[in-house]
py3Dmol code that shows the C-alpha trace and the ligand (Angstrom):
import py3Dmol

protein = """\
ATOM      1  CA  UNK A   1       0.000   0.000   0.000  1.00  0.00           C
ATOM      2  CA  UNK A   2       1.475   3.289  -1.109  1.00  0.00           C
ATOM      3  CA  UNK A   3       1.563   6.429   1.805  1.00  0.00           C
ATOM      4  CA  UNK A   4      -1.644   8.052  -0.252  1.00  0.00           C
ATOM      5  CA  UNK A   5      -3.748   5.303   0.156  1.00  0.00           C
ATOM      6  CA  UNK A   6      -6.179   4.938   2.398  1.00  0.00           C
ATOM      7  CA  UNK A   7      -7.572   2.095   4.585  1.00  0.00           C
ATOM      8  CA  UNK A   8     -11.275   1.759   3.540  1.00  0.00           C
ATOM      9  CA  UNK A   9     -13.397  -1.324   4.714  1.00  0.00           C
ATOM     10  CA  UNK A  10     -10.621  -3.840   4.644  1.00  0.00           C
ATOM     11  CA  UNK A  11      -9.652  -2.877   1.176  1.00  0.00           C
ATOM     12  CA  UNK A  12      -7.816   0.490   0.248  1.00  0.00           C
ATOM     13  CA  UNK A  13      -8.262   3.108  -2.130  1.00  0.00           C
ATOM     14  CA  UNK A  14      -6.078   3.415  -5.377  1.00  0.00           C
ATOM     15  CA  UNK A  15      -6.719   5.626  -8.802  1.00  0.00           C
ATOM     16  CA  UNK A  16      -7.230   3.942 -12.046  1.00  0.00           C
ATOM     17  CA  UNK A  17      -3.076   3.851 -13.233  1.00  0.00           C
ATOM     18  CA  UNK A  18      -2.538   2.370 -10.056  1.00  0.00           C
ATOM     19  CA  UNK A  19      -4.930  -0.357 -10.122  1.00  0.00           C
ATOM     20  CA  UNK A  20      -3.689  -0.932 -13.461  1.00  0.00           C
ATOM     21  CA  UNK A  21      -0.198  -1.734 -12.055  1.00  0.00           C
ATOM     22  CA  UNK A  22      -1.265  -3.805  -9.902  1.00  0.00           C
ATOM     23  CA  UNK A  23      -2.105  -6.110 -12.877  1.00  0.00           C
ATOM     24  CA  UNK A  24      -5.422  -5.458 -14.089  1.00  0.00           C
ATOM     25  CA  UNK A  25      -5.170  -4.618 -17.423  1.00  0.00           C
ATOM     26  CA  UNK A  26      -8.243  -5.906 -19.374  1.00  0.00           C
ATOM     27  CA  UNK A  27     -10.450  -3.577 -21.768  1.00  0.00           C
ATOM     28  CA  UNK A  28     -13.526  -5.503 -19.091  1.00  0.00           C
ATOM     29  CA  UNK A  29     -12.385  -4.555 -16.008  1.00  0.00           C
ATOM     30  CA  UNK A  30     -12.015  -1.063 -16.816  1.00  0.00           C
ATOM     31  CA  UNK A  31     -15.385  -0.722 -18.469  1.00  0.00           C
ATOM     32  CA  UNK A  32     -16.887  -2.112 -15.684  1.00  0.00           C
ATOM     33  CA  UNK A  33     -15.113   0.295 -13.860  1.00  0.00           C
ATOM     34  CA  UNK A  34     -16.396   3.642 -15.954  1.00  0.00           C
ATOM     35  CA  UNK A  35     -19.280   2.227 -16.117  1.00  0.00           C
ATOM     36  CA  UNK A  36     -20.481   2.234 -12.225  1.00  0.00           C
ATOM     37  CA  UNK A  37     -18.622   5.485 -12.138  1.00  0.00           C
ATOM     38  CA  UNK A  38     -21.229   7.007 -14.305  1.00  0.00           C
ATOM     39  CA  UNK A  39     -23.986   4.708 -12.245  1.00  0.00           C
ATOM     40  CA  UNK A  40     -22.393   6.456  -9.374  1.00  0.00           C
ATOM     41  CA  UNK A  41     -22.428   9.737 -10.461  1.00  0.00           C
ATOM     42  CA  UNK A  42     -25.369   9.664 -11.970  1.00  0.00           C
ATOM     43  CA  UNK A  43     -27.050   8.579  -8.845  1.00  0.00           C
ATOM     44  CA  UNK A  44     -25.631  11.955  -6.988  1.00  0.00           C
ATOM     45  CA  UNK A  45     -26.998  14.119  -9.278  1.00  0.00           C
ATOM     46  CA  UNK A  46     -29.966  12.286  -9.685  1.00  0.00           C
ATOM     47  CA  UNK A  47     -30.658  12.687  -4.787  1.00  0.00           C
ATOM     48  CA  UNK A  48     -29.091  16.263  -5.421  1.00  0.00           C
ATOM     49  CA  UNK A  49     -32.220  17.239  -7.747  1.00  0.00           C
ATOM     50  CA  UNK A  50     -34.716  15.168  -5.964  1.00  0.00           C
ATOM     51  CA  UNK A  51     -33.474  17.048  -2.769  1.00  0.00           C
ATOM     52  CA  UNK A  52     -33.790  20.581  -4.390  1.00  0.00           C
ATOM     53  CA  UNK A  53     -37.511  19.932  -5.641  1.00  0.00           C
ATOM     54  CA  UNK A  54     -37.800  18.795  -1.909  1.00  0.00           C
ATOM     55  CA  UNK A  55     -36.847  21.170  -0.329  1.00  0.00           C
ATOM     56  CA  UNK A  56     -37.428  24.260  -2.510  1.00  0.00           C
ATOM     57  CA  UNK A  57     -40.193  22.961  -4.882  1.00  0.00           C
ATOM     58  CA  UNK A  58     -37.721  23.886  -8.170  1.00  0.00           C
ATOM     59  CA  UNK A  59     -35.812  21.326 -10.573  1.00  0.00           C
ATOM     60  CA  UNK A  60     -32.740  23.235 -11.282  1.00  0.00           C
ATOM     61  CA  UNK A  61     -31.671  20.199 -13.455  1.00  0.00           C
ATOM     62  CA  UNK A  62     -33.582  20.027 -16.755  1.00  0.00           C
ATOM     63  CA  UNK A  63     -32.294  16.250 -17.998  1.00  0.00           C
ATOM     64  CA  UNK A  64     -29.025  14.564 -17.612  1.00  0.00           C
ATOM     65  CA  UNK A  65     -27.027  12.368 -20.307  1.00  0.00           C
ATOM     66  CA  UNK A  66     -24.669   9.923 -19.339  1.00  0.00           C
ATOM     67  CA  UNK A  67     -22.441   7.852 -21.874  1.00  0.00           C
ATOM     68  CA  UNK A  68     -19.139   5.581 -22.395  1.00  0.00           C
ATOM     69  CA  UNK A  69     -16.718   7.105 -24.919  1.00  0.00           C
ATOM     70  CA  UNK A  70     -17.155   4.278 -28.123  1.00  0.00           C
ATOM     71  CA  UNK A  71     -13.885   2.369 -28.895  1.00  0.00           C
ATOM     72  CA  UNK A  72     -13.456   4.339 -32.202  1.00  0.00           C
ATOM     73  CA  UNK A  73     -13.754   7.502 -30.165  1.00  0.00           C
ATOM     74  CA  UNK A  74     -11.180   6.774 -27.879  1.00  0.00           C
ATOM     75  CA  UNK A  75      -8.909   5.464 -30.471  1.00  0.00           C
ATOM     76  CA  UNK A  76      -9.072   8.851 -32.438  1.00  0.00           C
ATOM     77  CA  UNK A  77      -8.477  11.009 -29.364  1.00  0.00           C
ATOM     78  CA  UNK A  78      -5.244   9.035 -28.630  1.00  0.00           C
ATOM     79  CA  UNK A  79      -4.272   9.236 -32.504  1.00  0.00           C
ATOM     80  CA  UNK A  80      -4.872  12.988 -32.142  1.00  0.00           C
ATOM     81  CA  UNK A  81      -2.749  13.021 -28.628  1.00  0.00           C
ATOM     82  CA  UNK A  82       0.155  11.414 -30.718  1.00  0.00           C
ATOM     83  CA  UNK A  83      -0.255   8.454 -28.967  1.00  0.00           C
ATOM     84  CA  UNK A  84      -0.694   4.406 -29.653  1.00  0.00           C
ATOM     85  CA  UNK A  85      -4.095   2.897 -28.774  1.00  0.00           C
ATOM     86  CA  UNK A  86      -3.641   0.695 -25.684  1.00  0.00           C
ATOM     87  CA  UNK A  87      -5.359   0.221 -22.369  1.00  0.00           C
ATOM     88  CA  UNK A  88      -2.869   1.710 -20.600  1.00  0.00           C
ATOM     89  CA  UNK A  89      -2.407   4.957 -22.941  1.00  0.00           C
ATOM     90  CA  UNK A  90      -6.230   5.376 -22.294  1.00  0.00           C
ATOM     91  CA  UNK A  91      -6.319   5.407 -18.726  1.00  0.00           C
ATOM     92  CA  UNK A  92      -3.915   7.624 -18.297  1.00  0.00           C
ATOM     93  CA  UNK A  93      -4.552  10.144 -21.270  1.00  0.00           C
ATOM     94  CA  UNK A  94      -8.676   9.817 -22.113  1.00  0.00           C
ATOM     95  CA  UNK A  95     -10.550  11.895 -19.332  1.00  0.00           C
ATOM     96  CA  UNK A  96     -13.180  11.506 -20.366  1.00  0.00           C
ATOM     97  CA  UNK A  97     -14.036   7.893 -21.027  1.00  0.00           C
ATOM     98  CA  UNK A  98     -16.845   8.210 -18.529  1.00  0.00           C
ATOM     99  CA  UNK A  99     -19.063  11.116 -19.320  1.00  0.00           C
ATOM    100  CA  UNK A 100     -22.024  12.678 -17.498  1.00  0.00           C
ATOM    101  CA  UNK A 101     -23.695  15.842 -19.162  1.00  0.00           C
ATOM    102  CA  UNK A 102     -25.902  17.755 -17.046  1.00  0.00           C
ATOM    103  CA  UNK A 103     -28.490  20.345 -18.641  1.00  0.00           C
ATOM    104  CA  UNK A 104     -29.822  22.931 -16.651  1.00  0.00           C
ATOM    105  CA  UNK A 105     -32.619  25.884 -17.049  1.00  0.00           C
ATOM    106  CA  UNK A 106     -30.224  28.780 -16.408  1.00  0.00           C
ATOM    107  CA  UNK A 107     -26.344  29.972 -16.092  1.00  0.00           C
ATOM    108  CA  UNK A 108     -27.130  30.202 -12.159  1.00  0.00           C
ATOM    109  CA  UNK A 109     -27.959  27.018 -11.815  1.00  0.00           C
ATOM    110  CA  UNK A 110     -24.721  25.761 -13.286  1.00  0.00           C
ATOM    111  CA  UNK A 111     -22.675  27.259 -11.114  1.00  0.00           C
ATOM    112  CA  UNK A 112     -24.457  25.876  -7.960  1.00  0.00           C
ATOM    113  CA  UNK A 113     -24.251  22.235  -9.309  1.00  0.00           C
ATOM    114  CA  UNK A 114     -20.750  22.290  -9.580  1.00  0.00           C
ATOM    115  CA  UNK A 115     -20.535  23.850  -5.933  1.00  0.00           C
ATOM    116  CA  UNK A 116     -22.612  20.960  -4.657  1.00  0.00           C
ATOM    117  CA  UNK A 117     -21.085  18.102  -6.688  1.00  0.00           C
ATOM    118  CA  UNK A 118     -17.316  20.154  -5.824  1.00  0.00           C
ATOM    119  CA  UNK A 119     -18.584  19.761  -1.959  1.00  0.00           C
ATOM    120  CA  UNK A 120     -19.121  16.392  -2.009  1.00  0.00           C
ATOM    121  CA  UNK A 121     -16.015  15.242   0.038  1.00  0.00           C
ATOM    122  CA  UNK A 122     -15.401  12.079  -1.817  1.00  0.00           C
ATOM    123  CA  UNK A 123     -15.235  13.718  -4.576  1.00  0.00           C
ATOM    124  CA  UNK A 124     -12.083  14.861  -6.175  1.00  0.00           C
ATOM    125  CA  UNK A 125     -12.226  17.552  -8.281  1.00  0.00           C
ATOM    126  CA  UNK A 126      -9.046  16.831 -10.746  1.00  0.00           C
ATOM    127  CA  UNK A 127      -9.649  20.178 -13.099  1.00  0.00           C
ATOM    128  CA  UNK A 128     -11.942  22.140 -14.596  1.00  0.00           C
ATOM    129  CA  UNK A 129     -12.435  24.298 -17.804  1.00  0.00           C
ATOM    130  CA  UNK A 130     -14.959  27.204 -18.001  1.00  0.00           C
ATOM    131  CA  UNK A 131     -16.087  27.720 -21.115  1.00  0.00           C
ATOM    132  CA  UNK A 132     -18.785  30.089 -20.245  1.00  0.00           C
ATOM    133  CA  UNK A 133     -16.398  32.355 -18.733  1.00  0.00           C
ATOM    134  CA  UNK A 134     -14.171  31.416 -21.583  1.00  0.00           C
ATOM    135  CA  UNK A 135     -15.608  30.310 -24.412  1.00  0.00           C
ATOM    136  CA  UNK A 136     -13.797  28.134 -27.279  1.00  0.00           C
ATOM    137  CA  UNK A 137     -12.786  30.206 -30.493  1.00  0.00           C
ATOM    138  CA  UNK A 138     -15.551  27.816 -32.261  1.00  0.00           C
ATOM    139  CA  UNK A 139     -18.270  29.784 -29.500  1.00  0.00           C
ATOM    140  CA  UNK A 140     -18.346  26.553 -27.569  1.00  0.00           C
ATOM    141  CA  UNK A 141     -19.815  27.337 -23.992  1.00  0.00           C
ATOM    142  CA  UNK A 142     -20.107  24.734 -21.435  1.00  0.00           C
ATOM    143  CA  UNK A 143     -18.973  24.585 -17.470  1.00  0.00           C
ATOM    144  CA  UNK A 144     -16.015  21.039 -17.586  1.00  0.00           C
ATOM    145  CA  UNK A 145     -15.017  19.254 -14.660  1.00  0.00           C
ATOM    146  CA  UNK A 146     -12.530  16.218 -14.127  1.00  0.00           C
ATOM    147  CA  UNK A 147     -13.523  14.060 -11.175  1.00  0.00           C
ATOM    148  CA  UNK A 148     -12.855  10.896  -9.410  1.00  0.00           C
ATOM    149  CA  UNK A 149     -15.253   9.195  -7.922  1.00  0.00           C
ATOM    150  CA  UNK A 150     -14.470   6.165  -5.085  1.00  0.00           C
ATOM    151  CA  UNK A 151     -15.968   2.825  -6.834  1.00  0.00           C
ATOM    152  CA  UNK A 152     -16.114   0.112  -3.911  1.00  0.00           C
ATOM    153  CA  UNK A 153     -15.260  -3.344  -5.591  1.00  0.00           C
ATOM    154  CA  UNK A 154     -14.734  -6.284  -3.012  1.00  0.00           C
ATOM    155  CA  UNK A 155     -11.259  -5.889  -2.061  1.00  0.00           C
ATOM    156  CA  UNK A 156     -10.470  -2.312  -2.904  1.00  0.00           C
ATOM    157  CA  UNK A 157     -11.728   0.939  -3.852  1.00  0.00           C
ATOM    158  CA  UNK A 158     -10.621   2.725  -7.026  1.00  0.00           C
ATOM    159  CA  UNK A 159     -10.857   6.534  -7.647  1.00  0.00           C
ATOM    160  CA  UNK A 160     -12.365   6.579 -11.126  1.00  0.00           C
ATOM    161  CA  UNK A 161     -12.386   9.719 -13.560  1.00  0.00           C
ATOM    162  CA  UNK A 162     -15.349  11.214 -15.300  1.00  0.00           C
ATOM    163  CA  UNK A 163     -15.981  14.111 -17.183  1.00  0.00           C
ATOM    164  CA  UNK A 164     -18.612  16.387 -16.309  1.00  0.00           C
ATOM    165  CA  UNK A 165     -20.181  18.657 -18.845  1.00  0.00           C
ATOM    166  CA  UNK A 166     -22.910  21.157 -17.332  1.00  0.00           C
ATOM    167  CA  UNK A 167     -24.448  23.565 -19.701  1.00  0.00           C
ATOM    168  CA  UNK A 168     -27.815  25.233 -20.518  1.00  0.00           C
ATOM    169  CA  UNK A 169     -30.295  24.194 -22.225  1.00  0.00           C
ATOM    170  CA  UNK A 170     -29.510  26.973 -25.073  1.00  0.00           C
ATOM    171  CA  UNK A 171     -25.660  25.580 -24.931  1.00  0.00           C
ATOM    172  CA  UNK A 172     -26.641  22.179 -25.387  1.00  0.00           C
ATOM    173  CA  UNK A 173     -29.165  22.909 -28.651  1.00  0.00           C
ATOM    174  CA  UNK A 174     -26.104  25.074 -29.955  1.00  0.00           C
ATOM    175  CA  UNK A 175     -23.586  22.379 -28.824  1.00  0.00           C
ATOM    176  CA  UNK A 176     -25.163  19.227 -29.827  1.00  0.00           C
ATOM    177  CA  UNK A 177     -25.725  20.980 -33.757  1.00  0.00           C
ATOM    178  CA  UNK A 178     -22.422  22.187 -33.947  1.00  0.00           C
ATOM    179  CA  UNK A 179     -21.085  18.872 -33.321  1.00  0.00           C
ATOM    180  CA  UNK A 180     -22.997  17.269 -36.193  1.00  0.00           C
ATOM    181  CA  UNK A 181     -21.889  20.045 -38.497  1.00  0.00           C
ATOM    182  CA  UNK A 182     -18.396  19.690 -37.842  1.00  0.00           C
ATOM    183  CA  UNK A 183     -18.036  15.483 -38.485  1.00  0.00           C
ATOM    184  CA  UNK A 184     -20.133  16.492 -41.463  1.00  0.00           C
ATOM    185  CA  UNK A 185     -16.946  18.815 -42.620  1.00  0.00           C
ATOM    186  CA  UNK A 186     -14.427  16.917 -40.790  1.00  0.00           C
ATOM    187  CA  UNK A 187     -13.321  19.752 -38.982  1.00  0.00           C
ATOM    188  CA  UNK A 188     -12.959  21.458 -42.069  1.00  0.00           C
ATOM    189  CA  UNK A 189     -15.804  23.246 -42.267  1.00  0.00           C
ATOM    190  CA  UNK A 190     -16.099  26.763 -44.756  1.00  0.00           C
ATOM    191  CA  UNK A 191     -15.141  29.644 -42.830  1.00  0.00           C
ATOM    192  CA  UNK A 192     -18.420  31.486 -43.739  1.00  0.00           C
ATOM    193  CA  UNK A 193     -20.224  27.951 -41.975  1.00  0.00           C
ATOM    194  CA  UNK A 194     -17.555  28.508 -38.521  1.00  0.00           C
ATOM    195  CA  UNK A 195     -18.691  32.724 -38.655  1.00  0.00           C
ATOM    196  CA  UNK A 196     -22.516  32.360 -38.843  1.00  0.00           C
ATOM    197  CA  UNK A 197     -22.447  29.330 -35.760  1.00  0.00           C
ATOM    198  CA  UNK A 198     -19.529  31.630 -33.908  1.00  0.00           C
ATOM    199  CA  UNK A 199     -22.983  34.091 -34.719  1.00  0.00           C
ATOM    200  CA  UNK A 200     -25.598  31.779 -33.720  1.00  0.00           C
ATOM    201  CA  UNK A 201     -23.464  31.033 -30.213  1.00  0.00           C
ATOM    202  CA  UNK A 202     -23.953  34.901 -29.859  1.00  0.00           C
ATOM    203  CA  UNK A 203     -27.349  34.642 -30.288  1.00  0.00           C
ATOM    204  CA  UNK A 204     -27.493  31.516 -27.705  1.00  0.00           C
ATOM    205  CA  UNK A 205     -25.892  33.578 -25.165  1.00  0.00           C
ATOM    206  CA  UNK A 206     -27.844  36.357 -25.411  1.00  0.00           C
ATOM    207  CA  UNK A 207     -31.036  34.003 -25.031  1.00  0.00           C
ATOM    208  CA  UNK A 208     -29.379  32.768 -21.766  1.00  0.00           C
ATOM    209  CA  UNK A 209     -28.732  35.856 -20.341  1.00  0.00           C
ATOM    210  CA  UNK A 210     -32.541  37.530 -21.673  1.00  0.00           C
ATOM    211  CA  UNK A 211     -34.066  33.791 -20.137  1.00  0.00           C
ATOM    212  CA  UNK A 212     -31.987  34.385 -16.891  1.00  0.00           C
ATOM    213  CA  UNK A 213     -33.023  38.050 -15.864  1.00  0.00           C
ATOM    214  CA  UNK A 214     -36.760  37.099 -17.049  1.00  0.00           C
ATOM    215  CA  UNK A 215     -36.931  34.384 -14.030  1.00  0.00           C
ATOM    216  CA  UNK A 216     -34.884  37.426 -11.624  1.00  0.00           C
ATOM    217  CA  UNK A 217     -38.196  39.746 -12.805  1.00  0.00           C
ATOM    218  CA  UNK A 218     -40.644  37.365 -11.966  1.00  0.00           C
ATOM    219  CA  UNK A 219     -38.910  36.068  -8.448  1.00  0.00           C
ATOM    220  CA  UNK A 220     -39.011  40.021  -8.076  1.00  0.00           C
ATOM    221  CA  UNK A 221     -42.993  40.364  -9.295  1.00  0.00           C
ATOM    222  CA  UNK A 222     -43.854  37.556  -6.987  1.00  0.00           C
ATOM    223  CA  UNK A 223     -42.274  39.170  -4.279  1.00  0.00           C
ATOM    224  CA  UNK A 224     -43.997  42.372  -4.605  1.00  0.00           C
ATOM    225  CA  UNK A 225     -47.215  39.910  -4.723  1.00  0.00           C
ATOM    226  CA  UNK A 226     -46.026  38.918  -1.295  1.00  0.00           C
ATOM    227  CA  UNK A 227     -45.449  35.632  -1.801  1.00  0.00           C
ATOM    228  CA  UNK A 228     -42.487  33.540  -0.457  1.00  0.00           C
ATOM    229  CA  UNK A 229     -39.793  32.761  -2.484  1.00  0.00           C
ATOM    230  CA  UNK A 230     -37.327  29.745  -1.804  1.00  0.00           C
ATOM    231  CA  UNK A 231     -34.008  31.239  -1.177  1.00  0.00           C
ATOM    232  CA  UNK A 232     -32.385  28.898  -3.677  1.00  0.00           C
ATOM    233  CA  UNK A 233     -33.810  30.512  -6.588  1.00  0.00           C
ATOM    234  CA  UNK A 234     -32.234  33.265  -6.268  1.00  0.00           C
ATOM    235  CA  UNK A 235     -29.708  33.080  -8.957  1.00  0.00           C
ATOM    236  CA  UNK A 236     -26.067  33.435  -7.629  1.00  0.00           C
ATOM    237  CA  UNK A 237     -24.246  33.486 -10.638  1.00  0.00           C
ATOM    238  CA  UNK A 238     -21.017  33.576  -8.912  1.00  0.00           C
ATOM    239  CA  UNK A 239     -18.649  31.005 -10.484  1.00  0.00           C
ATOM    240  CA  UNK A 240     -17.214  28.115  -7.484  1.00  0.00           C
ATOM    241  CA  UNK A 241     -14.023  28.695  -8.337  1.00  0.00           C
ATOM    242  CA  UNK A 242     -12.217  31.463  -9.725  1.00  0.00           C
ATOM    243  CA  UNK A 243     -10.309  31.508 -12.749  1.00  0.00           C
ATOM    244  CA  UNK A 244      -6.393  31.303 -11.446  1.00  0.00           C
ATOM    245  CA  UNK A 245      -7.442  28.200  -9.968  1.00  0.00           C
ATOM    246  CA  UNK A 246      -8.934  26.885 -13.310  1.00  0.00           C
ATOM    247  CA  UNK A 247      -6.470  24.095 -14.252  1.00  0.00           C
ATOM    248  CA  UNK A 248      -4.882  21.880 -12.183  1.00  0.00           C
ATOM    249  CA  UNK A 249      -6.487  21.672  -8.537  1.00  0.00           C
ATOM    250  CA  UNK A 250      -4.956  17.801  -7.825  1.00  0.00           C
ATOM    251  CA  UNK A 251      -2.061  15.946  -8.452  1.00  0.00           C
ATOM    252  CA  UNK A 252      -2.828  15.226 -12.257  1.00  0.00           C
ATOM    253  CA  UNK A 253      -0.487  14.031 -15.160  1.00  0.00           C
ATOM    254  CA  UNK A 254      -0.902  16.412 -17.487  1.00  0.00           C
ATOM    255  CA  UNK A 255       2.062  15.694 -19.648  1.00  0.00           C
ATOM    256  CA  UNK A 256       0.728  14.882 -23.314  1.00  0.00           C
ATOM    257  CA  UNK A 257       0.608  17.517 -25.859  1.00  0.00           C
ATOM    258  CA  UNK A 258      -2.238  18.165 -27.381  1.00  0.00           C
ATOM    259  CA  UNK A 259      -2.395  18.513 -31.685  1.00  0.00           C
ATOM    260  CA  UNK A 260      -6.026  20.039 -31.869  1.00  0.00           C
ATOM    261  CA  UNK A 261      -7.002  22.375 -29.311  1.00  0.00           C
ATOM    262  CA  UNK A 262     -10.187  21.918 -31.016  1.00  0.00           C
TER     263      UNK A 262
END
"""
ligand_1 = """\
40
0O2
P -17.155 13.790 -28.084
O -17.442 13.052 -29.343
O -18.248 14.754 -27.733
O -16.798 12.908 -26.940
P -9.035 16.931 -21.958
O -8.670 15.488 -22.094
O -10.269 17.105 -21.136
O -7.954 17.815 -21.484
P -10.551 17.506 -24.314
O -11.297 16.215 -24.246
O -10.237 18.030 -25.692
O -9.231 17.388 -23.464
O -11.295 18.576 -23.434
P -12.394 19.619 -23.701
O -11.917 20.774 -24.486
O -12.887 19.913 -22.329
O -13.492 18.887 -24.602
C -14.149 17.757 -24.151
C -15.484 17.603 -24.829
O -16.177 18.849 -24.850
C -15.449 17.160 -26.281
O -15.247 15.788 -26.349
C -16.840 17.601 -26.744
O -17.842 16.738 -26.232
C -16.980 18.929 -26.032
N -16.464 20.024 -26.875
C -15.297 20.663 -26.751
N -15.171 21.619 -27.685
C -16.287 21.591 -28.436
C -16.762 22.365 -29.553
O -16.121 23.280 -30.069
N -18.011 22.018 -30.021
C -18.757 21.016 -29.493
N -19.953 20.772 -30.028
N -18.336 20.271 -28.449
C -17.115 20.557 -27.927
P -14.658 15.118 -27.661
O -13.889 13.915 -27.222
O -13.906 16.110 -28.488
O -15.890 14.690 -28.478
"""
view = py3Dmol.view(width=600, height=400)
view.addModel(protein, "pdb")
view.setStyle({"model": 0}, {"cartoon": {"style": "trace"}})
view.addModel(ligand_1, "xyz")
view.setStyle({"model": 1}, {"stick": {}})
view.zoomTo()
view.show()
């Protein structure tokens, strides 16, 4: 047992490239792995909204989409990494084999997910991108986090990673087009097709923002009415972590280059 491992149960807790050199190196047992990580994870975001309508009558999340990065997927990221497609190059270099996407009514919202799923103490937050503070030059907004998540197998515990994408529902209808438009170019699309979506993200954001202080006046109408707002509606807005601390908040290898910043 290494000094950062911890006694859990019996067992002890290890991250995914350790369990792997401890000699489990099948494509199985690592897909069983990602796959009760997104179980897992699913299953806290899933008690997180149940407790918010609960306790404040509101569903701040509007649907969630969980999937396992397909063979071919994974394959082309590592080509595109520069490196060769084995188990062990995945582990360490895919992220995002495990991936959760959580879409929510409004930009508020986001931010107080990631507080709550950042607070959860089992939880490690490994990094996290904000592309709605910073959006990608293709006008690609979304709110990225890397986490591990403790899986409990028999005899051991293993930190697994998944990527977690929350977004609005307006980023998701711009993402989830943009995404079919670019494997129909191959990432080649005209630059007059890249200008008018760059345009249409405008246009997304500016929905966002007109959606977002259209709930704030009618939180503020029903308060004039006199009647009793929960105090979780009130959109914070106020991202969980600030920007310095953006990239690396753990102990992460971070070591490949990347040939598409795409
Ligand atoms: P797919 O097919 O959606 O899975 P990382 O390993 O996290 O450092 P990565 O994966 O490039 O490097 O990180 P990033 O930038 O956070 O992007 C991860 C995912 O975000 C992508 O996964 C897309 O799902 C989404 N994404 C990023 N940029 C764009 C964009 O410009 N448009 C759209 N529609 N989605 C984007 P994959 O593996 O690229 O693709």
């Amino acid at each position: 047992m290494n000094a950062g491992q911890v006694l859990i149960q019996g067992g002890f807790t290890l991250n995914v490239q350790e369990y792997m050199s401890e000699g489990v190196d099948s494509w199985k047992s690592f897909m069983l792995l990602y796959n009760s990580a997104l179980k897992e994870m699913g299953t806290r975001v899933e008690i997180l909204n149940d407790e918010f309508q609960h306790i404040h009558q509101y569903n701040p999340i509007e649907y969630v989409k969980k999937r396992i990065k397909q063979p071919e997927s994974i394959v082309k990221k590592l080509r595109r990494y520069g490196y060769e497609s084995t188990i062990e190059n995945m582990v360490k270099y895919i992220n995002d084999v495990a991936g959760i996407r959580i879409v929510c009514s409004f930009t508020s919202d986001i931010y107080r997910l990631a507080e709550m799923i950042r607070s959860q103490n089992d939880i490690k937050v490994l990094s996290i991108k904000d592309y709605i503070k910073n959006p990608k030059p293709s006008g690609y907004k979304s709110y990225h986090m890397i986490v591990t998540i403790p899986i409990f197998l028999s005899d051991r515990v293993v930190d697994t990673k998944v990527e977690i994408q929350i977004r609005t529902l307006a980023m998701d209808f711009w993402a989830s087009l943009e995404h079919k438009i670019y494997y129909k170019f191959e990432g080649n699309a005209p630059d007059y097709i890249s200008r008018d979506l760059r345009e249409c993200a405008n246009i997304v954001s500016m929905l966002d923002a007109k959606m977002l202080s259209l709930n704030e006046a009618i939180l503020e109408a029903k308060r004039k009415q006199g009647d009793p707002i929960p105090e979780a509606w009130e959109p914070s807005g106020k991202p969980p972590v600030e920007e310095n601390e953006l990239t690396l908040l753990h102990e992460f290898d971070r070591t490949r280059q990347k040939k598409d910043d795409r």
